[in-house]
VEXDOKE-167175 format. One record per residue (C-alpha): x, y, z; residue in one letter. Coordinates in nm, 2 decimals. Example, Ala and Ser with C-alpha at 12.3 -4.5 7.8 and 13.67 -1.06 7.14 Angstrom:
BEGIN
PT       c1       c2       c3   type
PT     1.23    -0.45     0.78      A
PT     1.37    -0.11     0.71      S
REM end
This chain:
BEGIN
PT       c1       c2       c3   type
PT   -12.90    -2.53    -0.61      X
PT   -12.64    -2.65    -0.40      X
PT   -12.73    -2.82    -0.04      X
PT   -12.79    -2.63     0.28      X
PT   -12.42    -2.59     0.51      X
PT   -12.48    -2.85     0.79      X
PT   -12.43    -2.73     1.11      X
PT   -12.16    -3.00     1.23      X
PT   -11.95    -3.01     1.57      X
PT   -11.68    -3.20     1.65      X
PT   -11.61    -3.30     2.03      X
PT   -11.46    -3.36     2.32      X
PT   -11.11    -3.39     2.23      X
PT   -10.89    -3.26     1.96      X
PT   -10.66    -3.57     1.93      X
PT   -10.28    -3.43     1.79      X
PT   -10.50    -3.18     1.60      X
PT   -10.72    -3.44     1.37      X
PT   -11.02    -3.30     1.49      X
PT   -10.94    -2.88     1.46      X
PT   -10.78    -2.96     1.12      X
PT   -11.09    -3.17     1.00      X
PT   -11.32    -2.86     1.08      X
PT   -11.11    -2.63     0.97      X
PT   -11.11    -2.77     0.58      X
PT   -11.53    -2.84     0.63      X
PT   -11.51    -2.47     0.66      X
PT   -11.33    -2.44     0.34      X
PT   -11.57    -2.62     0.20      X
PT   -11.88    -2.43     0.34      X
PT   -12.00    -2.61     0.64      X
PT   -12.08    -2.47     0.96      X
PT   -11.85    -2.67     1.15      X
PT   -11.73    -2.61     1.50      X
PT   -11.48    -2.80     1.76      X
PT   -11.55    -2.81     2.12      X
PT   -11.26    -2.94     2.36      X
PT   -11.26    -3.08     2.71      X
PT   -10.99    -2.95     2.92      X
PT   -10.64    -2.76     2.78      X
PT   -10.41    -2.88     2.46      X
PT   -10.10    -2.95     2.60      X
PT    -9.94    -2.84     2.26      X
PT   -10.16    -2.46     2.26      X
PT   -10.40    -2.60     1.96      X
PT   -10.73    -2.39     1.99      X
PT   -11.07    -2.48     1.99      X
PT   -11.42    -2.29     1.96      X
PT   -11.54    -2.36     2.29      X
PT   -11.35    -2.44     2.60      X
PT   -11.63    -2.72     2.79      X
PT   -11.39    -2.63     3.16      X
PT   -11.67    -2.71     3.41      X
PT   -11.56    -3.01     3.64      X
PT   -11.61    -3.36     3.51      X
PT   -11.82    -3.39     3.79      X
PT   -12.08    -3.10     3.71      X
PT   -12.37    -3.26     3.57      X
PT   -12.56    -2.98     3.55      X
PT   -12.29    -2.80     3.27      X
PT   -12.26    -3.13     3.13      X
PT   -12.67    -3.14     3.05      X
PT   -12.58    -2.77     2.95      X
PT   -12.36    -2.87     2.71      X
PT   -12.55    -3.15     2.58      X
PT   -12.90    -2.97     2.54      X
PT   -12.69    -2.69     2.33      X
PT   -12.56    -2.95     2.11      X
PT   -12.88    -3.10     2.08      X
PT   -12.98    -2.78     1.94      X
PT   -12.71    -2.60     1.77      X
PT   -12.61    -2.91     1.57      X
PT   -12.72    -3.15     1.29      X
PT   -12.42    -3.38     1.31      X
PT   -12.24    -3.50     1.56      X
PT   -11.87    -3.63     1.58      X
PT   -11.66    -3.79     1.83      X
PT   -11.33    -3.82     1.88      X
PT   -11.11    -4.09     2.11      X
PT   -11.41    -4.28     2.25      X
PT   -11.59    -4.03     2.43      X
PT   -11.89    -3.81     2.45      X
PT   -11.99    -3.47     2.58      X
PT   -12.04    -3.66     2.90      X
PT   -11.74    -3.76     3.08      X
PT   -11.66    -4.08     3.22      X
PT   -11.58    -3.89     3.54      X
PT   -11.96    -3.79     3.55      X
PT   -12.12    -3.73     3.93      X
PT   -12.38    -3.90     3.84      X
PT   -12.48    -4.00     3.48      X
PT   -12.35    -4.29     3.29      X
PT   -12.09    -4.23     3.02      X
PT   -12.23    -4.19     2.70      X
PT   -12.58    -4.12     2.85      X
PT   -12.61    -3.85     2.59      X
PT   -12.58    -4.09     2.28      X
PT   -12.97    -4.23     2.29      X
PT   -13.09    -3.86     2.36      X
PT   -12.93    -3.74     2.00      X
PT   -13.04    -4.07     1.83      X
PT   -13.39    -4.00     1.95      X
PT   -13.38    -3.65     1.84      X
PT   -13.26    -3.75     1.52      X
PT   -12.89    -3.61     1.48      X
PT   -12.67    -3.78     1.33      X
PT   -12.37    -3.93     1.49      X
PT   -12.03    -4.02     1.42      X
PT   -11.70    -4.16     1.57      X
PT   -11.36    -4.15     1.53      X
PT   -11.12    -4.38     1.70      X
PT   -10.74    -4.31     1.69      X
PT   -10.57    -4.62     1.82      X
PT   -10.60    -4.65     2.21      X
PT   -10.91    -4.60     2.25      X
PT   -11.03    -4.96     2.07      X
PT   -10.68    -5.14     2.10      X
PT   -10.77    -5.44     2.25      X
PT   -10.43    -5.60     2.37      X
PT   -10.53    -6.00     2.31      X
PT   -10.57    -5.85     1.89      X
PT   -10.25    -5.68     1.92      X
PT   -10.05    -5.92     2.08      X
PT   -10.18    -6.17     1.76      X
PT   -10.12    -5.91     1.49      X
PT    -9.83    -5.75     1.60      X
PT    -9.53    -5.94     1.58      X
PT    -9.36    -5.63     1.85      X
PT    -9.64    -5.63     2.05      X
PT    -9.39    -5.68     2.37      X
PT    -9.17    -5.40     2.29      X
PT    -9.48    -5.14     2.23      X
PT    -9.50    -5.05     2.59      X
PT    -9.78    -4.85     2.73      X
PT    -9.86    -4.71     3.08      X
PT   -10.15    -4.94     3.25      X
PT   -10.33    -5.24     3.19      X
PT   -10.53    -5.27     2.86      X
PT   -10.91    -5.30     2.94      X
PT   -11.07    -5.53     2.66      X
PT   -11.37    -5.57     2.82      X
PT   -11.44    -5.23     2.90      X
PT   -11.33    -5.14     2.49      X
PT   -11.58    -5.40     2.39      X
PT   -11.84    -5.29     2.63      X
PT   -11.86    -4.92     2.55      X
PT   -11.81    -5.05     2.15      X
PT   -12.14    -5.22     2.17      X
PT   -12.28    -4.93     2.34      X
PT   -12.18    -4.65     2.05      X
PT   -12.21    -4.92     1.74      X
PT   -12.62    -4.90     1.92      X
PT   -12.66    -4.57     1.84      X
PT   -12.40    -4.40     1.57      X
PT   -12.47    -4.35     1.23      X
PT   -12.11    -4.47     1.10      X
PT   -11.78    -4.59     1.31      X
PT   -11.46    -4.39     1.16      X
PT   -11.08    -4.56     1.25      X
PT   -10.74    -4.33     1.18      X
PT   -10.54    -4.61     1.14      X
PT   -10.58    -4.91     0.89      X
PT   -10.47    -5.16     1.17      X
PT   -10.77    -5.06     1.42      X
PT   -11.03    -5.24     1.18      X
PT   -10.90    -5.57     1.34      X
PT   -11.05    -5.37     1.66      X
PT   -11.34    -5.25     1.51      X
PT   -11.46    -5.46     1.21      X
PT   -11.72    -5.25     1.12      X
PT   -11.54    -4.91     1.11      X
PT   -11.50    -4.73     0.79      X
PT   -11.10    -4.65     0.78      X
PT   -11.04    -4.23     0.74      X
PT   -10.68    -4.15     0.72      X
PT   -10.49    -3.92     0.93      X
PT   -10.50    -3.57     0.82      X
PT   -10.28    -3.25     0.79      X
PT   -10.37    -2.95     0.67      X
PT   -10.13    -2.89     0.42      X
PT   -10.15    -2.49     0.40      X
PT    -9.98    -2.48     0.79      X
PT    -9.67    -2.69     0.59      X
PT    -9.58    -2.48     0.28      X
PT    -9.36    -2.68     0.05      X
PT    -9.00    -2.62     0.04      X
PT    -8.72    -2.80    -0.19      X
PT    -8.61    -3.16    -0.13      X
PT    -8.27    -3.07    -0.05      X
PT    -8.03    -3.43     0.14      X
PT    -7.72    -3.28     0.31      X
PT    -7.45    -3.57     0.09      X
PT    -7.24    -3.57     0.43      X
PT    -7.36    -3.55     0.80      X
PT    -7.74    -3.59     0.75      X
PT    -7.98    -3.46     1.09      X
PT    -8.17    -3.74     1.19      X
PT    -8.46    -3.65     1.43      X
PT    -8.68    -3.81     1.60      X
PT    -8.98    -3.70     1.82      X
PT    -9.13    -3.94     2.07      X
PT    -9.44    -3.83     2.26      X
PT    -9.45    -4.15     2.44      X
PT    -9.09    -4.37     2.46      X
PT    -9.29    -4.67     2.49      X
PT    -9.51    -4.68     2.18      X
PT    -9.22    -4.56     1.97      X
PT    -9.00    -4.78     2.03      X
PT    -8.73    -4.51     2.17      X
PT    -8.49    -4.71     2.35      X
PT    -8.40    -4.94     2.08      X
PT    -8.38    -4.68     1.84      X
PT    -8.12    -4.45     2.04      X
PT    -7.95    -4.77     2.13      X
PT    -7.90    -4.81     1.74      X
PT    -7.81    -4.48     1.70      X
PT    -7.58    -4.49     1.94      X
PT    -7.43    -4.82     1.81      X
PT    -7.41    -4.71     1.44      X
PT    -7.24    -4.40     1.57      X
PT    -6.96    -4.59     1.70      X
PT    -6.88    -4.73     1.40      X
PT    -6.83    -4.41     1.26      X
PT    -7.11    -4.33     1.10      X
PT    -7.15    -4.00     1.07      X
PT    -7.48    -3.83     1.14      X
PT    -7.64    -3.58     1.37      X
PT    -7.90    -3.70     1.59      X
PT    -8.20    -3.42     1.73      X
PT    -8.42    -3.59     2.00      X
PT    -8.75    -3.36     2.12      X
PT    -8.94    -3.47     2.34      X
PT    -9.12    -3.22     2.53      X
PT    -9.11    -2.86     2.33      X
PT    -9.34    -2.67     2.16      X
PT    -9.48    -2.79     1.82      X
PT    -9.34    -2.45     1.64      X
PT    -8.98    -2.60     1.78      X
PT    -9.07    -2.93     1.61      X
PT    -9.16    -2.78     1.31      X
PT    -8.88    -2.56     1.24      X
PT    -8.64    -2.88     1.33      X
PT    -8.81    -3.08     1.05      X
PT    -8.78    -2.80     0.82      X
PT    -8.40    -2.83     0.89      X
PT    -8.38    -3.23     0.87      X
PT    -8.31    -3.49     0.66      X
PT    -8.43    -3.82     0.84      X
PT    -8.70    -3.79     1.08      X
PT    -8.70    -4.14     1.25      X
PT    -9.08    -4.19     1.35      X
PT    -9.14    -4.58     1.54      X
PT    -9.05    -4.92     1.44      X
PT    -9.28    -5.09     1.72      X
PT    -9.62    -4.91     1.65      X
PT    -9.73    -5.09     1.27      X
PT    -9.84    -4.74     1.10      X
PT    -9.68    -4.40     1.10      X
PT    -9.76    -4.11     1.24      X
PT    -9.88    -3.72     1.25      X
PT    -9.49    -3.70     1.26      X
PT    -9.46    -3.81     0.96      X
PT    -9.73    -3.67     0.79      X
PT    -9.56    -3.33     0.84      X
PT    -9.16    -3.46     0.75      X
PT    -9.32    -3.56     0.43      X
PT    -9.48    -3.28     0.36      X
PT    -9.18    -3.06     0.40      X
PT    -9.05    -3.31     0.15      X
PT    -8.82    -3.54     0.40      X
PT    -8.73    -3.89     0.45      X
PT    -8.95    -4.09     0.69      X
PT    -8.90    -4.40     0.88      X
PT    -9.16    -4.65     1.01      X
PT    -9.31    -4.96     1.10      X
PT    -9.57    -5.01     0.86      X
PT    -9.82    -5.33     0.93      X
PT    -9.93    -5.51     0.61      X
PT   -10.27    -5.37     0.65      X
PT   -10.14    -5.01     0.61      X
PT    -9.91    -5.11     0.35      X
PT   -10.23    -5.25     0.17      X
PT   -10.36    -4.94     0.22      X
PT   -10.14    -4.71     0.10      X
PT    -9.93    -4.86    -0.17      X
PT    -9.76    -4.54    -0.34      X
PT    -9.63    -4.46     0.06      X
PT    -9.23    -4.35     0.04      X
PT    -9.22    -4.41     0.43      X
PT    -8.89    -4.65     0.48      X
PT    -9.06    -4.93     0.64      X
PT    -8.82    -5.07     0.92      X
PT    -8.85    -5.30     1.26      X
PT    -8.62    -5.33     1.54      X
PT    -8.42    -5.60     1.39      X
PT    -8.41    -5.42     1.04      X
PT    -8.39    -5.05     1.21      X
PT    -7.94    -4.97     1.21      X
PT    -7.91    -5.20     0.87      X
PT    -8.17    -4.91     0.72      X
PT    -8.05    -4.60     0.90      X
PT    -7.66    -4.69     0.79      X
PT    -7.78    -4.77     0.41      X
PT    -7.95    -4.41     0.44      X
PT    -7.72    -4.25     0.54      X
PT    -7.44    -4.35     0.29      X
PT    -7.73    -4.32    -0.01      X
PT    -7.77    -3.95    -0.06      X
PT    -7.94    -4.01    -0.35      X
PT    -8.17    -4.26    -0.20      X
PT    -8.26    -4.01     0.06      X
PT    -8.33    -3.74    -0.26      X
PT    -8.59    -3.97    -0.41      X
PT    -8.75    -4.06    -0.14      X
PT    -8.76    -3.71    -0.02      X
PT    -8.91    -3.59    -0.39      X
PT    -9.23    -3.82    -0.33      X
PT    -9.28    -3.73     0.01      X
PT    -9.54    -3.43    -0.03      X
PT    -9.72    -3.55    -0.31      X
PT    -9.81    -3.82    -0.14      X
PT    -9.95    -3.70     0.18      X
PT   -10.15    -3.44    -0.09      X
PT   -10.28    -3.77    -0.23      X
PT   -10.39    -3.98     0.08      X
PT   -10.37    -3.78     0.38      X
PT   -10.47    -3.38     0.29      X
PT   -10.75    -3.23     0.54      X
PT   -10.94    -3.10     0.23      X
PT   -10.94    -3.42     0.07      X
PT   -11.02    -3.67     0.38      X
PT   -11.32    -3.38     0.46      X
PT   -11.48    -3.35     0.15      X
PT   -11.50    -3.82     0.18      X
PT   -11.67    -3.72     0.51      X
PT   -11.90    -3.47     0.42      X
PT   -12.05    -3.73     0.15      X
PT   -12.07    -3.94     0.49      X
PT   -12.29    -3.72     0.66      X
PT   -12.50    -3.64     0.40      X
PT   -12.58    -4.02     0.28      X
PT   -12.95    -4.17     0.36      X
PT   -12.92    -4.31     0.65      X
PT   -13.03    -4.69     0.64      X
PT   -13.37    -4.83     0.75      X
PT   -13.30    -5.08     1.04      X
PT   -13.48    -5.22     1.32      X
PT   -13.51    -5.04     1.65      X
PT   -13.19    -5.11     1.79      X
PT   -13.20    -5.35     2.07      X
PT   -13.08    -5.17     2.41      X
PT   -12.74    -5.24     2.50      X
PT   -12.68    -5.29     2.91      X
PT   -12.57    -4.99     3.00      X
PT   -12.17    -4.93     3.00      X
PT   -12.01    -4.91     3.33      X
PT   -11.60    -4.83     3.30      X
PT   -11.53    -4.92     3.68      X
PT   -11.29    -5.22     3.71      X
PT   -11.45    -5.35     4.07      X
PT   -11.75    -5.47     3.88      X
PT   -11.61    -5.78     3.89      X
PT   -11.88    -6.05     3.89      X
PT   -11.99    -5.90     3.53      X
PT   -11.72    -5.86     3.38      X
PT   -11.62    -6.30     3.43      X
PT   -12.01    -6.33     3.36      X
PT   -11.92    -6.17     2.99      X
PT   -11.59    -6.37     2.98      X
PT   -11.72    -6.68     3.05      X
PT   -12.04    -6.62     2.80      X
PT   -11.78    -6.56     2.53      X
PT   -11.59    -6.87     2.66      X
PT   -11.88    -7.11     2.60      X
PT   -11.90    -7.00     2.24      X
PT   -11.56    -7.09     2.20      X
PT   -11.55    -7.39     2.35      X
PT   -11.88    -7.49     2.08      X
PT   -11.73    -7.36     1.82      X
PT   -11.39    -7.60     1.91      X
PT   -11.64    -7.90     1.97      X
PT   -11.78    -7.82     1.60      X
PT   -11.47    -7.86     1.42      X
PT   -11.35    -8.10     1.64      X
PT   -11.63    -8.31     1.52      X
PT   -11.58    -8.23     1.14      X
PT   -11.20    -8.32     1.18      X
PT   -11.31    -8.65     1.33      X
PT   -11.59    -8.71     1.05      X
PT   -11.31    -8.62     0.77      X
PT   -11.09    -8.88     0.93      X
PT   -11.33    -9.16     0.92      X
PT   -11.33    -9.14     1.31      X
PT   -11.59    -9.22     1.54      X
PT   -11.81    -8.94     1.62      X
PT   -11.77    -8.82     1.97      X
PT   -12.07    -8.91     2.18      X
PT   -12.32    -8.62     2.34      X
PT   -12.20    -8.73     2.67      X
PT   -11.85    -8.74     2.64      X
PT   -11.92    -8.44     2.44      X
PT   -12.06    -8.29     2.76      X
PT   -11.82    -8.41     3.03      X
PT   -11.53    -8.32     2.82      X
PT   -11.65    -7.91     2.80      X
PT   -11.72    -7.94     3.19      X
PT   -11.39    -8.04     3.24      X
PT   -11.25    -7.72     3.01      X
PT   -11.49    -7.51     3.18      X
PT   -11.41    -7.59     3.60      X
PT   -11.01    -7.59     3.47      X
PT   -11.07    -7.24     3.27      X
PT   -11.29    -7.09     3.57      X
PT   -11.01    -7.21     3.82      X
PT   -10.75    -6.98     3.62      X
PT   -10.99    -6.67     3.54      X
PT   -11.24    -6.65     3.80      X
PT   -11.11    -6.50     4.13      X
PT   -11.16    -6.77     4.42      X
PT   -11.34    -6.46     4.63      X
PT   -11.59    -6.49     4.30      X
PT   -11.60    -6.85     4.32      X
PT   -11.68    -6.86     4.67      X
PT   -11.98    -6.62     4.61      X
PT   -12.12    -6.84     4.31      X
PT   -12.10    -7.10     4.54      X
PT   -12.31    -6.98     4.79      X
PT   -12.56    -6.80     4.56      X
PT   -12.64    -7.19     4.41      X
PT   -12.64    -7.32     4.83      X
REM end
């Protein structure tokens, strides 16, 4: 007798259609699954339920909580957030997360990439890291804070992209998915002169869109000859019926993985071309995505370009792959075993301080940062001393060991502390 449909919603946000696509093929496969959105898709997706009270309303928000409370046996989340917004009158963000533990729901995320990117990891891994521009300050503090906070009470952590488990450790990774009935196949057909070359930035920065038109652009006064379709801005039916008529669809070479973009070129059976981080390289090793950086970007485009038959057999592999790593049905059916696993015997989770996301809290956030500074700075004096013992030199004394890590810590609280901070430490110890 096959196992009861779980009732299973996924919330608040329905991030470039992961989430609508997701419950679509748990459908397929017989669960009662449902998406709930906050706020309008700016590209007309649809969801089952419309949550449009005000941010602020805390009484629809505890509307909306009790009826998932009730309605539902799993919970997932999308992009970091809950059914209670940060914007919240009155109740913390991510109040709602010890209520469903308590009731016994399950619970599940799904981070996408900004949501956990924590810029001092990036700018290590990422060898582009200054060119992948982003509006606003990166918040690592506030990232790890609410991390802690959801790791407390989720069942499993879920990340789209290979590269955010140097974010979130933990995480189980879950591909990217398209639902490959919306992209019926059609033939691999490469124009042999005056190939279309599109590309599609929704955000200039994290694609890398200046360098690459500035290539273009270059290559195009050699005399290459090729036809270049920007879109940015219009309508997702306008983007598919470009890709349908395309032969290169240029998707980032700043970003370290490839996109939804390219999820849907392939699958109409066209070239891609991507950065591609060795982690999602790793990851996916039969991937026909051209891997490229800005330094490596107009060498590829101009070999491309002149190599029809290149172009054809990388074209030919394109849909079978995304049927083989990316496909909605596929990617569903690995997170419909997820939800129905035994969940693990642990201890009563110890109760995280509870998140705050506004930036003048100040005094707690260099209280964490200087907490996570004096585990460095032991961790430096331990293999300092195992360096001096494999040398044959002298131990360093417990009181030189001790001036010398109040001498890193005043120099290291002179640059991060604010002096208004100081001055308040100061008089707290008068």
């Amino acid at each position: 007798m096959p196992p009861k449909p779980l009732r299973i919603l996924h919330a608040p946000v329905n991030v470039a259609g992961q989430g609508g696509d997701v419950v679509a093929a748990l459908r397929r496969a017989g669960q009662d699954a449902h998406l709930w959105v906050r706020g309008t898709d700016a590209f007309g997706r649809s969801a089952d339920r419309l949550l449009d009270a005000p941010a602020d309303d805390d009484h629809a928000t505890w509307r909306y909580v009790r009826e998932a409370a009730e309605q539902f046996d799993v919970l997932h989340f999308h992009f970091a957030r809950t059914l209670v917004p940060a914007a919240s009158a009155g109740l913390p963000p991510f109040w709602d997360l010890p209520v469903y533990r308590a009731l016994g729901l399950r619970v599940y995320f799904t981070f996408h990439g900004s949501d956990v990117r924590l810029s001092r990891v990036f700018a290590e891994r990422n060898p582009w890291a200054a060119q992948f521009l982003v509006p606003g300050a990166a918040d690592d503090d506030r990232i790890e804070k609410y991390l802690h906070v959801m790791r407390t009470y989720a069942d499993r952590l879920f990340v789209a992209s290979a590269n955010s488990l140097d974010y979130v450790p933990d995480a189980v990774y879950l591909p990217r998915v398209i639902d490959m009935s919306a992209w019926p196949a059609q033939a691999a057909a490469q124009r042999r002169v005056r190939p279309v070359i599109v590309h599609a930035p929704t955000k200039r920065g994290t694609k890398g869109t200046n360098g690459i038109l500035a290539d273009l652009e270059a290559l195009r006064a050699e005399g290459l000859d090729f036809e270049l379709r920007l879109l940015e801005g219009v309508p997702h039916e306008q983007v598919r019926q470009t890709l349908a008529d395309a032969d290169i669809l240029i998707d980032n070479t700043v970003a370290g993985s490839y996109g939804i973009v390219s999820l849907e070129a392939l699958s109409l059976n066209k070239v891609s071309v991507s950065s591609m981080s060795p982690a999602m390289r790793a990851a996916h090793p039969t991937s026909p995505v051209v891997v490229v950086d800005p330094d490596t970007l107009r060498e590829t485009v101009r070999r491309l370009v002149l190599d029809a038959d290149e172009r054809q057999a990388l074209a030919e592999r394109g849909r079978a792959f995304v049927a083989s790593d990316h496909d909605a049905d596929r990617v569903a059916a690995a997170l419909l075993e997820r939800y129905r696993e035994p969940r693990p015997d642990r201890p009563r989770p110890i109760m995280p301080d509870w998140v705050s996301v506004d930036r003048t809290r100040k005094v707690e956030l260099v209280a964490e940062r200087l907490d996570r500074v004096t585990v460095e700075l032991e961790r430096s004096r331990r293999r300092e001393h195992e360096l001096r013992s494999q040398l044959g030199m002298t131990p360093i004394s417990l009181r030189e060991q001790g001036l010398r890590a109040g001498a890193r810590l005043r120099g290291l609280g002179r640059r991060v502390v604010p002096t208004a901070i100081r001055r308040l430490f100061k008089r707290l110890r008068a």
